[in-house]
BAVO-279524 format. One record per residue: residue in one letter; y, z, x of N, C-alpha, C in turn. Coordinates in steps of 0.05 Angstrom, whole numbers, plus 5000, padded with zeros to 4 digits. Last residue first. Layout:
AYZXYZXYZX/...
***
This chain:
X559950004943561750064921562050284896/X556150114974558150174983560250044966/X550249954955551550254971554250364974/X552349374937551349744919551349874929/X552649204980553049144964553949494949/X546749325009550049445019552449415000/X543549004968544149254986546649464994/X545848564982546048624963545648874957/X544648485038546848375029547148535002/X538848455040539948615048543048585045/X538548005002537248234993539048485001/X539947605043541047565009541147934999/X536447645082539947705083541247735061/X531347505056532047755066534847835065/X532147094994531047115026533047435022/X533846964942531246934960531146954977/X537347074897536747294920533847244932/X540046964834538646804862538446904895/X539247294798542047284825540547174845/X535947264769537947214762540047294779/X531247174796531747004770534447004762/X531247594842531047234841532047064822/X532447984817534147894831534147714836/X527147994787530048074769532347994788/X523448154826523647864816525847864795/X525048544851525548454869526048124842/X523548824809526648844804527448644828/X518548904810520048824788523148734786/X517649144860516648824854518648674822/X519449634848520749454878520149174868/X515649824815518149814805520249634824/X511449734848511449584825514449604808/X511850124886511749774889512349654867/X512150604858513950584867514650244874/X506850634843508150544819511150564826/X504950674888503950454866505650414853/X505751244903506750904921506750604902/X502451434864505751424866506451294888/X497851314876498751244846500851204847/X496351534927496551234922497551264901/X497652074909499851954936499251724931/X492852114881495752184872498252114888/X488652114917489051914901492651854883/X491352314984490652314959491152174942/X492652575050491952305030490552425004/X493452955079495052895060493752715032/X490652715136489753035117490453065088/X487552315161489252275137489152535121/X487852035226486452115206488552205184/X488351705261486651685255485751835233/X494251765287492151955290488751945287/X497551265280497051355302494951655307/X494251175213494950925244494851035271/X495551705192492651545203492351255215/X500851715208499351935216496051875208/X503751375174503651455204501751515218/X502251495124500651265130500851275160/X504451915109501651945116500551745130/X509851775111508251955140505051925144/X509051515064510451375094509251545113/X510152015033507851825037507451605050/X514752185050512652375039510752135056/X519251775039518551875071516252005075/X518251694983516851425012517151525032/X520352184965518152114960517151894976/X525852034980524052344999520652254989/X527051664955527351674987525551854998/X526251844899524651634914524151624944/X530452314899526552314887525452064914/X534351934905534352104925531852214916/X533751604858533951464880533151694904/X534551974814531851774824531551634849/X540152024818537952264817534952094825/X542751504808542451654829540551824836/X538650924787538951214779540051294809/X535950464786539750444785539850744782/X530150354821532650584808535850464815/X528350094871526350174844528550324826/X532349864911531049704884528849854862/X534050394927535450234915534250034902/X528050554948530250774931532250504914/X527650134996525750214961526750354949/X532050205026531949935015530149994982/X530950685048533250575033533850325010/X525050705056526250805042528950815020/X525650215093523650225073524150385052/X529150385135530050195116528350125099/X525750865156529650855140529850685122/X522350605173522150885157524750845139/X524450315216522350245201522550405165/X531250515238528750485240527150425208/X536250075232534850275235532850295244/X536449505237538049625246538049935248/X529749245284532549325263534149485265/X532048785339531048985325531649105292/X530248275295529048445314531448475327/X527648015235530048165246528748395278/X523947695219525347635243528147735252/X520847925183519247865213522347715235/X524248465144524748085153523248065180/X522148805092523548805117522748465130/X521048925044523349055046523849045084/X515148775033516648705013519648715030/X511748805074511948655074514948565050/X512149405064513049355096513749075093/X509049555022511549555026513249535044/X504549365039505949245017508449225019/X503749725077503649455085504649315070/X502350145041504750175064504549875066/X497650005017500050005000502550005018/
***
């Protein structure tokens, strides 16, 4: 599911980024799953939660955290990212990365 979300909310050809990995998966998934403030700051802490785990059985091997309940709620965090990613296509023609991250900042900072 991390991979999902690695593939959704970051560009193979931004190198480096401008944060780190973590950051902009978070930032980026908080703002497309929620026009909610309150949800948005839930979300952030919730993909850093379950972001770690995925850390920590890549570089450890193993997965103390993991639970079916940590996949459900990554799940249904993609699926709100996927929805809204294709809500930006259809109707703010937002196909590529710069568009995205453009739009992004956008909303952060108005």
């Amino acid at each position: 599911m991390c991979f999902a979300l690695e593939a959704l909310l970051t560009d193979k050809d931004q190198h480096p980024l401008e944060r780190g990995l973590s950051y902009q998966l978070r930032e980026f998934g908080a703002f497309l799953a929620s026009d909610d403030y309150e949800e948005r700051i839930a979300i952030q802490k919730e993909i850093k939660k379950l972001y770690s785990i995925r850390c920590t059985i890549v570089h450890q091997g193993v997965a103390p955290n993991l639970s079916e309940d940590a996949y459900y709620k990554l799940l249904n965090i993609i699926k709100s990212i996927i929805a809204k990613l294709f809500f930006l296509l259809e109707n703010k023609n937002i196909d590529n990365f710069i568009k995205l991250k453009n739009h992004i900042d956008k909303i952060k900072f108005s």
